[in-house]
N, C-alpha and C positions, 0 to 999 in steps of 0.2 A: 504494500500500500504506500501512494505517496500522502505526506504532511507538508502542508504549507505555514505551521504554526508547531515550535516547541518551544520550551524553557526548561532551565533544571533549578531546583532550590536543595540549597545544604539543610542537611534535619541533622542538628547538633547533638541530640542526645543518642543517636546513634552513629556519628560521624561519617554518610553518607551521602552521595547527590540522590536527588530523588528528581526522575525526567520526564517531562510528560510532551505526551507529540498528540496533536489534532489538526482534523482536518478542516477546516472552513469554506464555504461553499458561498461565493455571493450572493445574494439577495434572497440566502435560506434564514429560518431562525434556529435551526436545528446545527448541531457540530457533531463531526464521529471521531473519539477518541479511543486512544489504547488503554484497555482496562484490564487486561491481563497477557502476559508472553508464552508464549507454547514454546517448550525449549524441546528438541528430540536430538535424539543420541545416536549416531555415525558412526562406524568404523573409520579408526584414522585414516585406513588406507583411501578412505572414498572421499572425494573433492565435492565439499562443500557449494562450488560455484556452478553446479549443472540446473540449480532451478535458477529464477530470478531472486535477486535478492528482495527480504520478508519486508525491508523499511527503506524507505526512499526521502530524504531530506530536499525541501526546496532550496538552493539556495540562503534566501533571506531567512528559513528557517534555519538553518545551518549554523549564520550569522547568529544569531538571537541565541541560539543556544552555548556557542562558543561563547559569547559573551557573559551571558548568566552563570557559567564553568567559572568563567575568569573572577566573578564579582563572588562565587562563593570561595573563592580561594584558589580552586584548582590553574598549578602553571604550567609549562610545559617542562618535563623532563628538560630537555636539551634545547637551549634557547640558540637559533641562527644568529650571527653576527652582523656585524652594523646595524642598518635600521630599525630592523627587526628587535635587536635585544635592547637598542635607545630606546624604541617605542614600549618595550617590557617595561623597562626602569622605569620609567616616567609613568607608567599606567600604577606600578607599585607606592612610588610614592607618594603618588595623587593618592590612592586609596589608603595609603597612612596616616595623608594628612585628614583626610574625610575622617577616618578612626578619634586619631587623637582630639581633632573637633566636638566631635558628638561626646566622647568620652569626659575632657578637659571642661563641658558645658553641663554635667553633673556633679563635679567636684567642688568647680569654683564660685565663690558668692560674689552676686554684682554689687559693685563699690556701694559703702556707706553701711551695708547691710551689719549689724552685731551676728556673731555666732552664735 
């Protein structure tokens, strides 16, 4: 099936992504999502790639999803060089700084205040 809509969210008390792919259909009010995975069991020897593959990523679904990876934490193993790992850097510390923001804005009291 193809999805033209996923995202994943981190579930922290069990320290996993949790992904969810749907389909959207213009001018329907109805959406068909994945509600449960049928996993079956192969012999190594036999090639996986004789049927069509089970999940099909649009694009901009793709995107959205990488992105939602990146915002729960997940990085890449092996980061490419140049652009590629300046554009890392920079996406980590923006999101440190967003942390320490939200964070630093329950600690601190606004001037004048007594404790």
């Amino acid at each position: 099936m193809r999805f033209n809509r996923a995202f994943a969210i981190r579930h922290l008390p069990t320290d996993t992504i949790e992904v969810y792919l749907s389909h959207l259909l213009p001018g329907k009010s109805t959406v068909d999502h994945v509600t449960s995975v049928i996993v079956q069991q192969s012999d190594i020897g036999v090639d996986p790639g004789y049927d069509p593959p089970p999940i099909r990523l649009e694009r901009e679904a793709s995107q959205q999803l990488m992105d939602d990876l990146w915002s729960s934490g997940v990085r890449p193993t092996h980061a490419k060089s140049g652009d590629d790992l300046i554009e890392a850097l920079r996406a980590h510390v923006t999101d440190s700084q967003v942390v320490r923001d939200k964070l630093l804005n329950h600690f601190l009291l606004p001037p004048g205040d007594p404790e």
